[in-house]
C-alpha positions in Angstrom: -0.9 55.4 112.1 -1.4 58.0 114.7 1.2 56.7 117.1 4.1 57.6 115.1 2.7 61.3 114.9 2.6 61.8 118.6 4.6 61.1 121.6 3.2 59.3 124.6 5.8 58.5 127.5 5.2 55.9 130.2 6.6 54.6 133.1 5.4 52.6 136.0 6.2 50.9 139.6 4.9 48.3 141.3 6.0 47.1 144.9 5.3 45.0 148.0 5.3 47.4 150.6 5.5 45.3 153.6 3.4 42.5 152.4 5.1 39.1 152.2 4.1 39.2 148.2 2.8 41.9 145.3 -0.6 41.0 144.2 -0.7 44.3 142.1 -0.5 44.3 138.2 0.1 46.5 135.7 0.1 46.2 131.4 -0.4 48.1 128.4 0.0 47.6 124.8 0.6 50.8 122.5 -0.5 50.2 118.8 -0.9 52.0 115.9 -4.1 53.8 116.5 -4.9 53.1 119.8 -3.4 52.3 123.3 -4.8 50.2 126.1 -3.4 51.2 129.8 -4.6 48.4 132.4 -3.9 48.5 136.2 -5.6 45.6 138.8 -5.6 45.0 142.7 -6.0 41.4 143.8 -8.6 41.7 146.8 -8.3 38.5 147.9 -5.7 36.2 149.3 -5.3 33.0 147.1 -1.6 32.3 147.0 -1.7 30.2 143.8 -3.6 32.8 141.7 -2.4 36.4 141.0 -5.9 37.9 140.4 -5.0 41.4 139.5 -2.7 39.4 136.8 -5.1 37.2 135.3 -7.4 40.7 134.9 -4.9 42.8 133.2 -3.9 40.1 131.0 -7.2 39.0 129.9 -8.3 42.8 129.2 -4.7 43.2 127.3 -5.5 40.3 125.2 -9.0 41.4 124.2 -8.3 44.7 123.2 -4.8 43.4 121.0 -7.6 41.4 119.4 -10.0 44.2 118.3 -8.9 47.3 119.9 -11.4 50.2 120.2 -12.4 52.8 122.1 -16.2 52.0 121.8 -17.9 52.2 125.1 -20.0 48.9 124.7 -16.3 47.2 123.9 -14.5 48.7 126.9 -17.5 47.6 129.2 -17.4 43.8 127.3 -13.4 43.6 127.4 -13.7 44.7 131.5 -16.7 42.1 131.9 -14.7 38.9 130.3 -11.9 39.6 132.6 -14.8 39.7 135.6 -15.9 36.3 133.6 -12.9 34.5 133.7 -12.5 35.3 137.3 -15.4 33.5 138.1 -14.3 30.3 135.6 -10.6 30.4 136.9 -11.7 30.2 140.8 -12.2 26.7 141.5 -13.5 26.6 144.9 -12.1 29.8 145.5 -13.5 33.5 145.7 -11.1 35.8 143.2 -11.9 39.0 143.2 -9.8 42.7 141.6 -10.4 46.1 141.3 -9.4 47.8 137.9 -8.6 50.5 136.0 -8.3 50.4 132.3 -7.6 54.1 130.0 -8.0 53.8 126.2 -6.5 56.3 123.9 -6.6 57.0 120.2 -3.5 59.5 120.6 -5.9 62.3 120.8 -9.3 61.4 123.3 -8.8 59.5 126.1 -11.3 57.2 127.9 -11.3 55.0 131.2 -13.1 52.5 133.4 -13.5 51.3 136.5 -14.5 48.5 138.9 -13.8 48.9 142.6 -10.9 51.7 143.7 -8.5 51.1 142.0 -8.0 55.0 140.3 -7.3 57.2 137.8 -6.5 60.9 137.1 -6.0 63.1 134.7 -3.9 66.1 135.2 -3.9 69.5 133.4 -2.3 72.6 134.1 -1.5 71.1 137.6 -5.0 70.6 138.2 -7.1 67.4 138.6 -9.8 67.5 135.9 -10.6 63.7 135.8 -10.5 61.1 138.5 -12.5 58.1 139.1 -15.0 57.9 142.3 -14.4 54.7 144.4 -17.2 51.9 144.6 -16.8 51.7 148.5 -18.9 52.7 151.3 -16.7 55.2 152.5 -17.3 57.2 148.8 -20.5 57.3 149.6 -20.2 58.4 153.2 -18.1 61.1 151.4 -20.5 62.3 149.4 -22.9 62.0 151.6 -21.1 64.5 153.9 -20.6 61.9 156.6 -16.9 61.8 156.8 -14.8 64.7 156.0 -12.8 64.4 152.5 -9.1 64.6 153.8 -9.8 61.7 156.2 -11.7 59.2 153.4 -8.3 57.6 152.8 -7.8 56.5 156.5 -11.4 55.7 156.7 -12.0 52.3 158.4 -14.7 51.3 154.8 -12.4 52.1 152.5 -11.7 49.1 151.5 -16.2 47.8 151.5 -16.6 48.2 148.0 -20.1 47.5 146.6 -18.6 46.4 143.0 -15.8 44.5 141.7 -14.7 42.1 139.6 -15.5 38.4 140.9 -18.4 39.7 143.1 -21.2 37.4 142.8 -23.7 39.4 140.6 -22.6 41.9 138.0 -20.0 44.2 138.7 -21.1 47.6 137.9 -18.6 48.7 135.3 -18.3 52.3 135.0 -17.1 54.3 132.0 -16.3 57.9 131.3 -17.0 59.7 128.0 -13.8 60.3 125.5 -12.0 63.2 126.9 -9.9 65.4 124.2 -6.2 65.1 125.0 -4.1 68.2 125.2 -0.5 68.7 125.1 1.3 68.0 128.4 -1.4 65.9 129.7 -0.5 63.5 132.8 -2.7 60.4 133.0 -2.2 58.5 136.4 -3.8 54.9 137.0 -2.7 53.9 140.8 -3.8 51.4 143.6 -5.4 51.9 147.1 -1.9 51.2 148.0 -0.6 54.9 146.6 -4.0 57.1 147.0 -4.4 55.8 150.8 -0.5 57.5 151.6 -1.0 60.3 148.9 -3.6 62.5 148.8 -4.8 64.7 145.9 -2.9 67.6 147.4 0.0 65.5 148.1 0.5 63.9 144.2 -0.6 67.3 142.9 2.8 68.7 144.7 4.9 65.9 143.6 3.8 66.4 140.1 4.6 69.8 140.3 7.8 70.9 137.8 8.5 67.2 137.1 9.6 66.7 133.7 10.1 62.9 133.4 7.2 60.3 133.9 10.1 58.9 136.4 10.7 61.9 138.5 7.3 61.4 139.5 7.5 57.9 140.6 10.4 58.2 142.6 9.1 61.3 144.7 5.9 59.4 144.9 7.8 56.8 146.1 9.9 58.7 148.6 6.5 60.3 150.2 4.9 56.2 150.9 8.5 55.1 152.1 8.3 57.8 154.4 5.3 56.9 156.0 6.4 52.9 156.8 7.3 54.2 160.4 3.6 55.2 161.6 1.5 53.5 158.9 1.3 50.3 157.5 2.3 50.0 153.7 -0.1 47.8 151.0 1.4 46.7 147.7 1.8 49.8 146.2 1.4 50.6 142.3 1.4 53.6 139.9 1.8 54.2 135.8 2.6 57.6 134.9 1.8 58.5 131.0 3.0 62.1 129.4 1.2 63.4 126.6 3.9 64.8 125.4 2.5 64.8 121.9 -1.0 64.6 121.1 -2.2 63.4 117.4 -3.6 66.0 115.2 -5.6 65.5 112.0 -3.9 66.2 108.8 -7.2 67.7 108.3 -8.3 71.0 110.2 -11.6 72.4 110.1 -12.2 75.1 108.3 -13.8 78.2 109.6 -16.3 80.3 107.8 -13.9 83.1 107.2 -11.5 80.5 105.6 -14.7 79.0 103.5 -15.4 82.5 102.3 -11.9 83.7 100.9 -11.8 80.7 99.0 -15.5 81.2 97.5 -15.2 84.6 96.8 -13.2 84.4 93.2 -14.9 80.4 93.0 -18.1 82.2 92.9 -16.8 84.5 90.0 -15.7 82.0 88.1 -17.9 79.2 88.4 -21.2 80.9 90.3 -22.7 79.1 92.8 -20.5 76.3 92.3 -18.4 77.0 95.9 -21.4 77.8 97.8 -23.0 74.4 96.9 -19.8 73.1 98.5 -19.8 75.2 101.6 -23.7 74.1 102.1 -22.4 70.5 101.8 -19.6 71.1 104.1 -21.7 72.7 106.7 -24.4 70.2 106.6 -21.8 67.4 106.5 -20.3 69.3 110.1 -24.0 69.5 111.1 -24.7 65.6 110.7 -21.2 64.9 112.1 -22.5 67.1 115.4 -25.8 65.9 115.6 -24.3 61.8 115.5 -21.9 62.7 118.2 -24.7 63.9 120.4 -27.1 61.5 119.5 -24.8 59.0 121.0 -23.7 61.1 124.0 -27.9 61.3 124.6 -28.6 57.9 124.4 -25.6 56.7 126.4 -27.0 59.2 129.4 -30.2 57.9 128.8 -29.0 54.2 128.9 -27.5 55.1 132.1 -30.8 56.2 133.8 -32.8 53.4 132.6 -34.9 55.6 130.3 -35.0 52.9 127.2 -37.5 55.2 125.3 -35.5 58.4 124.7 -32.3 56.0 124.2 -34.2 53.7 121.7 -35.3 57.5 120.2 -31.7 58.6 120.3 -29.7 55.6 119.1 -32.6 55.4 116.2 -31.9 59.2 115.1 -27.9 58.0 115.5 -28.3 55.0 113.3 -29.9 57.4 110.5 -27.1 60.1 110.8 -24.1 57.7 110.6 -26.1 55.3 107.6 -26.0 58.9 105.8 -22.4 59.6 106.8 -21.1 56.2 106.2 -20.4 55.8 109.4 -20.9 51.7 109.5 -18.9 51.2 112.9 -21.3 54.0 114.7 -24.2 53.1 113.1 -23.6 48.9 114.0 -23.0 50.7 117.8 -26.0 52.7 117.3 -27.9 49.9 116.0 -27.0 47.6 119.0 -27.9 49.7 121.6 -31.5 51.0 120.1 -32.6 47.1 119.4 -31.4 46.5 123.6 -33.5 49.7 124.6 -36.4 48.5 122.0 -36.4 44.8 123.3 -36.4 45.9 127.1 -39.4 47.9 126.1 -41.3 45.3 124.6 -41.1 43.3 127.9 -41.7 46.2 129.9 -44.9 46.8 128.3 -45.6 42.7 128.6 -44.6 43.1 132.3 -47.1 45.9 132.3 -49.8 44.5 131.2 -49.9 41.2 133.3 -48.1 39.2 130.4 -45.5 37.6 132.7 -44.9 34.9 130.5 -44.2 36.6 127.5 -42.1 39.6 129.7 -39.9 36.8 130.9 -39.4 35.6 127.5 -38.5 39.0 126.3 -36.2 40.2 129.0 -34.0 36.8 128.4 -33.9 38.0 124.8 -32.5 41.5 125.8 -30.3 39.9 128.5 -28.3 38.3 125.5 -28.2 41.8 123.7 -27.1 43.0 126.6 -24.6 40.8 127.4 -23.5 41.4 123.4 -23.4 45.4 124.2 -20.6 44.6 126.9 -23.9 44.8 129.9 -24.9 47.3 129.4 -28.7 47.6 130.9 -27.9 43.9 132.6 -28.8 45.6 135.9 -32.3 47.0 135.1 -33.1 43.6 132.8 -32.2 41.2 135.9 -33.9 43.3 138.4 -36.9 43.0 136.2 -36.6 39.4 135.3 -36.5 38.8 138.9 -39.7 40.5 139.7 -41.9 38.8 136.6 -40.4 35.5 138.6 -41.3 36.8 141.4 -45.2 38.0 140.1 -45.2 34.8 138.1 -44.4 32.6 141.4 -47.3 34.5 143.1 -49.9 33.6 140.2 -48.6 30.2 140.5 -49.6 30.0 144.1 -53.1 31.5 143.4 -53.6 28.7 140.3 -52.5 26.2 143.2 -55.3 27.6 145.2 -57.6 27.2 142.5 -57.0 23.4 141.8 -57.0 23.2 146.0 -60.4 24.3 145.7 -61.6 22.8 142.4 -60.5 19.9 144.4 -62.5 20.3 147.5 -59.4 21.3 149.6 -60.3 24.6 151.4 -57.9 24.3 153.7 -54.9 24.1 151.0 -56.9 26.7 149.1 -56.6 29.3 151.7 -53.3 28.6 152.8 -51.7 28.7 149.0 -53.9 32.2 148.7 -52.7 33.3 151.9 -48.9 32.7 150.6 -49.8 34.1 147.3 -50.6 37.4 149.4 -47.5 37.4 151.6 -45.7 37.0 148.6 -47.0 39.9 146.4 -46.8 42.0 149.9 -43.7 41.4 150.5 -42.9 42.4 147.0 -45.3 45.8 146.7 -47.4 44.2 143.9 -50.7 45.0 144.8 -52.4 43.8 142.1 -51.3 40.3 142.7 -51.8 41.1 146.9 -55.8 42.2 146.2 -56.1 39.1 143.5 -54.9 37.0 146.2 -56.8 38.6 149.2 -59.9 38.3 147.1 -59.6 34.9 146.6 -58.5 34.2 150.0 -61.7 35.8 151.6 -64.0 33.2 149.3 -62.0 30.7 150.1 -62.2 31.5 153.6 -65.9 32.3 153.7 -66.4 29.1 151.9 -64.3 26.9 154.1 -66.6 28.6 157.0 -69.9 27.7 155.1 -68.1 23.9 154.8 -66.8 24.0 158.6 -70.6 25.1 159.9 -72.6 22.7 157.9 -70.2 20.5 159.4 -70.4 21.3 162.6 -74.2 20.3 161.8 -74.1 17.7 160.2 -72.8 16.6 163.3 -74.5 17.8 165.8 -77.3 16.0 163.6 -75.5 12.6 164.5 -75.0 12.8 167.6 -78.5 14.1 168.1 -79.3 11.1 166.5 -77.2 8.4 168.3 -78.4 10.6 171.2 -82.1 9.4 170.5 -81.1 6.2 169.5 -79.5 5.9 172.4 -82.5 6.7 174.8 -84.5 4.8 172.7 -82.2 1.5 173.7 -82.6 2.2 176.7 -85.9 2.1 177.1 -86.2 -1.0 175.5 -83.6 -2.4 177.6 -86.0 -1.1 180.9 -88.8 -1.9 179.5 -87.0 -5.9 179.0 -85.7 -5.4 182.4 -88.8 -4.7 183.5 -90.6 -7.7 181.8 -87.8 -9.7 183.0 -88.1 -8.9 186.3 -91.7 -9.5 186.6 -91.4 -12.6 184.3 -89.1 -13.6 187.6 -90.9 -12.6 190.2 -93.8 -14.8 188.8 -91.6 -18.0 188.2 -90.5 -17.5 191.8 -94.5 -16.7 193.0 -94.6 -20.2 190.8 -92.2 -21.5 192.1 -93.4 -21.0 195.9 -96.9 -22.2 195.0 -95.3 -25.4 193.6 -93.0 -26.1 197.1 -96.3 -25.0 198.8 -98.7 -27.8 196.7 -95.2 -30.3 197.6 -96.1 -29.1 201.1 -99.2 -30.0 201.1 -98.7 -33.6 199.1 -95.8 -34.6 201.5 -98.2 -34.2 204.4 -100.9 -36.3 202.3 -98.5 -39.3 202.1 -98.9 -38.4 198.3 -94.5 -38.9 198.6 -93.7 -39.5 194.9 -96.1 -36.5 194.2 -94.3 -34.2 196.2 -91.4 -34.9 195.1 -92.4 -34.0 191.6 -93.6 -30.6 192.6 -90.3 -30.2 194.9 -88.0 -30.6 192.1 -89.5 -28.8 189.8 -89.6 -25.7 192.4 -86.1 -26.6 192.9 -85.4 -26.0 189.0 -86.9 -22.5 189.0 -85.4 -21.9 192.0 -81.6 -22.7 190.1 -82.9 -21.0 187.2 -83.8 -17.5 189.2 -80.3 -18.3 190.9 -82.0 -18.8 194.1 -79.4 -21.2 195.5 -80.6 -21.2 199.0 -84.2 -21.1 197.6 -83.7 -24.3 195.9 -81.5 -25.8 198.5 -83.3 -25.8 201.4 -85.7 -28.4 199.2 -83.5 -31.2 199.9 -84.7 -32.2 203.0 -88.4 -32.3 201.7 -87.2 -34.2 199.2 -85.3 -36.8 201.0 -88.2 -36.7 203.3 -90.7 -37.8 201.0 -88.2 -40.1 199.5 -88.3 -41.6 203.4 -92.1 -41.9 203.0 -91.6 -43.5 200.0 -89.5 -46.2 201.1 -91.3 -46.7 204.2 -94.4 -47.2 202.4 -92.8 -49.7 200.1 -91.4 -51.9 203.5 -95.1 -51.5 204.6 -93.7 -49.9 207.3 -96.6 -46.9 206.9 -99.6 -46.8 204.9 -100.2 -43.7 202.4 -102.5 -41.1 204.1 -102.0 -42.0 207.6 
């Protein structure tokens, strides 16, 4: 029941500016032993959804659930609300920055996604505030830009994280800061921070005495500034610790330990001592827990899973002996994540992509259990086993290519194997690949020139064959030609003996020898040849008749 023994005062405003709507938000829910402070800036410009709403609400109704102040529960709280973004959108792209502060009365701790902001103040001072996700932060930091003119900065407003991005937002959470007495805790939107600077709200906090005093000067300063500037939705919650809770039980000092032993020890010897011992060692373990935890979470934070599986291990031993079972359940969590994450590191490692991708699911799922924490490093790793399995899947392809005779598909799948693990700096996939692409290569050559003779074989063959034909086909010629020329010679004797007949009176004779001349003649395709035997044949036909009329005797 630490609410009721201490004395937290809040107030908060939230306005258009000169936009035609608010798409600000602000909620908190004060409970027994904790409080939950939750302030969102809807980035986009969906008229039917109130983004910033949906986020405050869905954190507000997480934490009323099981409230906490448990840094793996503050990151899983922030990452539902980023979730049901993403569910609620439909079609469209909802996205919010937000703050969220979470008190047990006496440490306070925030988080953050985008620019949306918070401060703490102290003795008019600025101990805490949150650094924007935005490129003009980094620019700031960087020493680009000046500092007084990042809120007029023309990036202000390009953040690198929020809630609805497509990826994972990167949540980020500050260690539980002790609460003092007169604390100020601010949470505010770019609206406030971009016409108040840190000089500016430090003056307006300055002597104020009610959480409302400082909303209206705040107020007064951005109304002020409607005339030259443009003025966003503007929102700010201011909280007093006006009363900070105190345990019933202080811690004694050794000074305080001693008075009381001194006449223990008389009475009952070493009685009292026993007790201090316990006490001390009791303090000791309580210590050591707290910066087990602290350790690990740093380590978590750099990626370095083996001093944070180390860490969280030691933790998990201190609060079992304490009795500790939420610490040592949180401890426990986070040292199985680190543990599993090295598992597939050393699988990844070793060339077991298989079994890495296996393992790295695994720990995505504790992650996502530990509110995601790690979820960065794990999908940046799952996507490069993918990436190392997808080149060994191209060289496998190239092997079947080439068990299967295909050089050509060999080289090219090597060849894209190669690219692949260039592109990604894996060098032992790139030589693997390389290697098996120069074989490939200097086989596909090998294949290429005994092709290359094979056919110059052929065609030296159809070359011979060729010239072989026609030689024949002269040599025929040849032959056929002479074969002519000695019908013709035949045929000329046989006119020539027709002659010879004719003149004889030997008619019927002649005119055997004609026509067959005549047909050798038709036969050579000596047309003329053969026609200019008409005559002697119609001659000797004459003779023929004549003979037969008695006209002229044979011979004469």
């Amino acid at each position: 029941m630490r609410r009721i023994n201490s004395e937290f005062k809040t107030a908060n405003m939230s306005e258009e500016g000169q936009k035609l709507s608010n798409r600000d938000y602000f909620g908190y829910v004060e409970m027994d032993d904790f409080a939950c402070y939750v302030l969102a800036d809807s980035l986009d410009e969906e008229p039917s959804i109130n983004s910033a709403k949906l986020v405050v609400e869905s954190i507000i109704r997480d934490f009323t659930e099981a409230p906490s102040m448990r840094k793996g529960r503050i990151r899983q709280m922030v990452h539902w609300a980023h979730v049901e973004l993403l569910k609620q959108k439909k079609g469209m792209h909802l996205k919010a920055s937000v703050v969220v502060a979470v008190t047990d009365y006496r440490k306070i701790r925030y988080a953050y996604a985008g620019n949306s902001r918070y401060y703490l103040i102290r003795n008019a001072r600025i101990t805490e505030r949150t650094e924007d996700q935005s490129l003009t932060n980094n620019l700031t930091k960087a020493g680009q830009i000046p500092l007084d003119q990042a809120a007029a900065h023309e990036e202000r407003n390009n953040l690198y994280s929020f809630l609805g991005e497509r990826g994972t937002p990167k949540i980020q959470i500050s260690k539980k800061k002790k609460l003092e007495k007169g604390d100020i805790c601010l949470l505010l939107t770019r609206g406030v921070w971009e016409q108040c600077s840190d000089e500016t709200l430090l003056e307006i906090i300055n002597d104020a005495k009610e959480p409302e005093e400082i909303l209206q000067r705040t107020e007064d300063h951005i109304l002020k500034q409607q005339e030259t500037e443009e003025i966003d939705n503007y929102t700010m919650t201011v909280t007093f610790a006006q009363k900070v809770y105190l345990s019933p039980r202080k811690a004694w000092t050794l000074k305080q330990v001693l008075m009381i032993l001194i006449p223990s020890v008389l009475v009952v010897g070493g009685l009292g001592l026993a007790l201090f011992l316990r006490y001390r060692n009791l303090r000791t373990r309580e210590e050591n827990l707290a910066a087990c935890m602290e350790n690990g979470e740093a380590y978590l934070r750099y990626d370095n899973y083996q001093r944070a599986a180390e860490e969280y291990g030691e933790a998990k031993k201190l609060a079992d002996s304490l009795k500790k079972d939420e610490e040592s359940e949180e401890a426990d969590q986070y040292r199985k994540l680190a543990e599993q994450i090295l598992l597939a590191d050393e699988a990844l490692l070793t060339g077991e992509y298989e079994k890495a991708q296996g393992l790295y699911l695994t720990a995505r799922e504790l992650s996502e259990a530990a509110g995601n924490t790690g979820k960065a490093y794990i999908e940046g790793q799952l996507d490069r086993t993918k990436n190392y399995i997808e080149v060994y899947d191209l060289i496998a392809l190239g092997e079947r290519k080439e068990e299967y005779g295909n050089l050509e598909g060999a080289v090219a799948a090597y060849k894209e194997a190669r690219e692949k693990a260039a592109a990604l700096y894996y060098n032992e996939g790139k030589a693997e690949a390389l290697e098996k692409q120069a074989a490939a290569e200097e086989e596909l050559e090998k294949a290429e020139q005994e092709e290359k003779d094979r056919k110059k074989e052929q065609e030296d063959a159809i070359a011979e064959e060729v010239a072989r034909q026609k030689q024949e086909e002269a040599a025929e010629m040849e032959l056929e030609n002479q074969q002519k020329a000695n019908d013709q010679q035949n045929a000329i004797e046989l006119e020539n003996q027709g002659n010879m007949l004719l003149a004889q009176g030997q008619y019927e004779n002649a005119i055997t020898f004609y026509q067959t001349a005549q047909t050798i003649y038709r036969q050579l395709e000596l047309a003329d040849m053969a026609d200019r035997l008409e005559p002697k044949i119609e001659a000797a036909r004459a003779g023929m008749a004549a003979v037969a009329a008695g006209a002229v005797v044979p011979g004469t």
